[in-house]
ZAROTI-457799 format. One record per atom (N, C-alpha, C, CB): x, y, z. Coordinates in steps of 0.05 Angstrom, whole numbers, padded with zeros to 5 digits, always signed. Glycine has a CB too. Example, Ala and Ser with C-alpha at 12.3 -4.5 7.8 and 13.67 -1.06 7.14 Angstrom:
BEGIN
+00264-00114+00156/+00246-00090+00156/+00264-00066+00156/+00226-00089+00181/+00257-00045+00142/+00273-00021+00143/+00258+00001+00157/+00282-00012+00114/
//
This chain:
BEGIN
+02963+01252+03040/+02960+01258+03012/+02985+01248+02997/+02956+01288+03007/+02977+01230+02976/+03005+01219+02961/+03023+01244+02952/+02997+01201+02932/+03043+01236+02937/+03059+01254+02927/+03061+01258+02905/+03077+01251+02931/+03047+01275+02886/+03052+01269+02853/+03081+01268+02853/+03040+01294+02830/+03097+01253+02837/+03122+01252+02821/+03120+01244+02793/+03140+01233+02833/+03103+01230+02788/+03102+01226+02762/+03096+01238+02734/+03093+01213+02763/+03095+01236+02709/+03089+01252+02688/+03075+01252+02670/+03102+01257+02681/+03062+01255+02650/+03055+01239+02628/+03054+01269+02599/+03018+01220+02638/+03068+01261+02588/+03069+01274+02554/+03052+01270+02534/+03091+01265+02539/+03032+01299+02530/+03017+01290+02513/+03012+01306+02495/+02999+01281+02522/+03014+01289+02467/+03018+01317+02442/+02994+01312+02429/+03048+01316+02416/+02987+01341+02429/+02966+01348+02414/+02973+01374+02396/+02943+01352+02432/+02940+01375+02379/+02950+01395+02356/+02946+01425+02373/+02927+01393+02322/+02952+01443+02354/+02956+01479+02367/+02924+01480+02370/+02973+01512+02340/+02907+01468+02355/+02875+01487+02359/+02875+01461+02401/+02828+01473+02314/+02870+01440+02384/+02866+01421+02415/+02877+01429+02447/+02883+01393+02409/+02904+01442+02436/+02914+01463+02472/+02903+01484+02468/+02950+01474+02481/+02890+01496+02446/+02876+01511+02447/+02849+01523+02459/+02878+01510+02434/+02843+01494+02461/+02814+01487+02468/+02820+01480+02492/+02797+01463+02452/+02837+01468+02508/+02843+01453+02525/+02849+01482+02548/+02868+01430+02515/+02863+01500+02540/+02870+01522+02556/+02833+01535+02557/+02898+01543+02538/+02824+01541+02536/+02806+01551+02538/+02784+01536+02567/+02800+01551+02510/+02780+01509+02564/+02761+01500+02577/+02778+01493+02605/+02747+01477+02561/+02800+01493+02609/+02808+01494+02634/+02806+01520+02647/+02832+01485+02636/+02816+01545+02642/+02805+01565+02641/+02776+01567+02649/+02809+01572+02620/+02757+01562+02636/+02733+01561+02652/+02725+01553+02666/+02719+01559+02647/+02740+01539+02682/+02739+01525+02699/+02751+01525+02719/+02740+01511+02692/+02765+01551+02718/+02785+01561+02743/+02802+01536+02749/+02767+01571+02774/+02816+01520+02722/+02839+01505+02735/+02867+01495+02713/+02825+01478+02750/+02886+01490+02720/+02905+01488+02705/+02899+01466+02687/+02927+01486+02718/+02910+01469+02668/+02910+01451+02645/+02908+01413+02652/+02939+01460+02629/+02925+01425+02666/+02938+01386+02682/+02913+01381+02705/+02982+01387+02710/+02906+01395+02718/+02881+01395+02734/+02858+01376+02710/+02872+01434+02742/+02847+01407+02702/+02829+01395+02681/+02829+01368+02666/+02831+01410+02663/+02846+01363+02657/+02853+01339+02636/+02850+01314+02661/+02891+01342+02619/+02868+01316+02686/+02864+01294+02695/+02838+01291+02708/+02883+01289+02711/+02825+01311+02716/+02788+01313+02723/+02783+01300+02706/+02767+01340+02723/+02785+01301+02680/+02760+01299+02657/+02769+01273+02647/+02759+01324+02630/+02789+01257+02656/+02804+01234+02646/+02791+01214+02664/+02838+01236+02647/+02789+01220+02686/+02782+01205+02718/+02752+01202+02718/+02790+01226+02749/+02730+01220+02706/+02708+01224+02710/+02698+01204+02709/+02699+01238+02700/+02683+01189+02714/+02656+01161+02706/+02640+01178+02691/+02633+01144+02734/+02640+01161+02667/+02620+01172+02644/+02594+01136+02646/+02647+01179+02600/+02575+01151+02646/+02554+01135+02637/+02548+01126+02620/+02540+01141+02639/+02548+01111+02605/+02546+01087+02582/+02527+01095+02563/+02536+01056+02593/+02514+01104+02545/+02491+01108+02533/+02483+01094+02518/+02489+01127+02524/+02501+01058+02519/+02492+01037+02513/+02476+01027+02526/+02506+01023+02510/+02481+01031+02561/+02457+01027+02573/+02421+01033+02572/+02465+01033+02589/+02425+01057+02554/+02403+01065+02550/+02390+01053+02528/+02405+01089+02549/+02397+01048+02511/+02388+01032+02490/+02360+01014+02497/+02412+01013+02482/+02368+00994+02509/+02348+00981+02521/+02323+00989+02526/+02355+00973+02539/+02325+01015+02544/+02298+01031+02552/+02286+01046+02534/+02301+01049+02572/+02308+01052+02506/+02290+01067+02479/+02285+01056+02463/+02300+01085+02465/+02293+01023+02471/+02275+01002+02447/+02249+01001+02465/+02291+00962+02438/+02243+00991+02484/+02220+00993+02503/+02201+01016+02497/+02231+00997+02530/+02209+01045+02498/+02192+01059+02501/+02182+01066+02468/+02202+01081+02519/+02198+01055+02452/+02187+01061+02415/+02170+01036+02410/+02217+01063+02386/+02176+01019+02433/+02151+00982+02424/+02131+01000+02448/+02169+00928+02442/+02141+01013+02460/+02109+01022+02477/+02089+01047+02462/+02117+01038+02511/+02096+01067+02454/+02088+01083+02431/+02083+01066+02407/+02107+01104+02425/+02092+01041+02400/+02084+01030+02372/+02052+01026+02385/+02104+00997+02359/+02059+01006+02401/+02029+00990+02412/+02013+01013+02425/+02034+00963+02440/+02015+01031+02428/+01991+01055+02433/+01982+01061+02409/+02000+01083+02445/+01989+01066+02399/+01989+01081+02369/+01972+01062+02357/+02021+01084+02350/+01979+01038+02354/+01965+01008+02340/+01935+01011+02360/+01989+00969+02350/+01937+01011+02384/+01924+01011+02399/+01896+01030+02404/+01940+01010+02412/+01902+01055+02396/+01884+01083+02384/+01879+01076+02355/+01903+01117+02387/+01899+01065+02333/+01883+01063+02310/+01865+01041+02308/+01898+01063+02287/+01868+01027+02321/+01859+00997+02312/+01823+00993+02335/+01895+00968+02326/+01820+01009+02357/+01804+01009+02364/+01784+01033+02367/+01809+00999+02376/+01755+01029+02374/+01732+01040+02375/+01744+01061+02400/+01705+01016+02382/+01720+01088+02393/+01728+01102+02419/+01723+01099+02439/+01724+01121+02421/+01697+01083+02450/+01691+01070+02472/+01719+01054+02487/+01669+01050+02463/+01733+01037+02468/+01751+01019+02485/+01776+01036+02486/+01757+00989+02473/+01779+01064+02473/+01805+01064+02477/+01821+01078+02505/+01813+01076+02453/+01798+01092+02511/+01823+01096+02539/+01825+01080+02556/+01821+01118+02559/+01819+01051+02551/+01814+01025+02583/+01834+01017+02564/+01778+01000+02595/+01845+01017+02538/+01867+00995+02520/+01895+01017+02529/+01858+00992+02472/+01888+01051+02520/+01914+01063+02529/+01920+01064+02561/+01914+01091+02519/+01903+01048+02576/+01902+01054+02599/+01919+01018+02614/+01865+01065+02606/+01909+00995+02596/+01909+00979+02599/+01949+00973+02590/+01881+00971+02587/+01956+00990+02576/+01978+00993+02553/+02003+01001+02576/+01970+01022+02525/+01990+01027+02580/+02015+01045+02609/+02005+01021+02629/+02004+01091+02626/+01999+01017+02636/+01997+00998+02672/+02006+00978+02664/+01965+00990+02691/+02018+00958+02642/+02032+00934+02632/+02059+00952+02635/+02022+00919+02599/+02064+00974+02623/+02089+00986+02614/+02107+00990+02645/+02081+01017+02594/+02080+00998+02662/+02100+01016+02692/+02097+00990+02701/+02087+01050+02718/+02084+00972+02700/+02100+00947+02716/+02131+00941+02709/+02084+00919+02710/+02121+00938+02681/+02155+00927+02674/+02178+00946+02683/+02161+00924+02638/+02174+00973+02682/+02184+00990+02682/+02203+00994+02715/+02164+01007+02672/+02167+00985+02733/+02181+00997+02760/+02199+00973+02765/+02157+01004+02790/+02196+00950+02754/+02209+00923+02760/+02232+00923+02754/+02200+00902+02749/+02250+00940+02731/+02274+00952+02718/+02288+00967+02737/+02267+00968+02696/+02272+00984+02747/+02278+01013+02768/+02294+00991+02788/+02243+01035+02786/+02291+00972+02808/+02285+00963+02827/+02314+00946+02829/+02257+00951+02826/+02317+00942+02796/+02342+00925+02801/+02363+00932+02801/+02345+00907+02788/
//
């Protein structure tokens, strides 16, 4: 196990150590604990997601188009026809 020696100074306002004690605290750990957990963590991008919520609002558009625009006879083989284009693309995304 390395050796901590090193330090780092960091000023914040009275409510922010405020908060900072508080949520280390819940967490059963010292301040310096906490901060460097929460500094270290991998956060997930929620730019990445973007992509999949333009996809799924062009997939709800074209259902939607898809139920208004046709007879009741065709529409559950069009909403049906709609999802089985969608989980292809979809599982093909998953995969990569």
């Amino acid at each position: 196990m390395k050796t901590k020696n090193e330090s780092i100074k960091l000023r914040v306002t009275k409510e922010q150590k405020e908060k900072l004690k508080y949520l280390s605290k819940q967490n059963n750990e010292s301040m310096s604990v906490y901060i460097l957990r929460k500094s270290m963590e991998e956060k997930i991008s929620s730019y990445r997601f973007i992509s999949d919520k333009i996809d799924i609002c062009n997939l709800l558009n074209e259902i939607y188009h898809g139920l208004v625009m046709s007879d009741g006879r065709q529409t559950e083989q069009e909403v049906r026809k709609i999802f089985q284009t969608a989980l292809k693309k979809f599982g093909e995304d998953f995969r990569k």
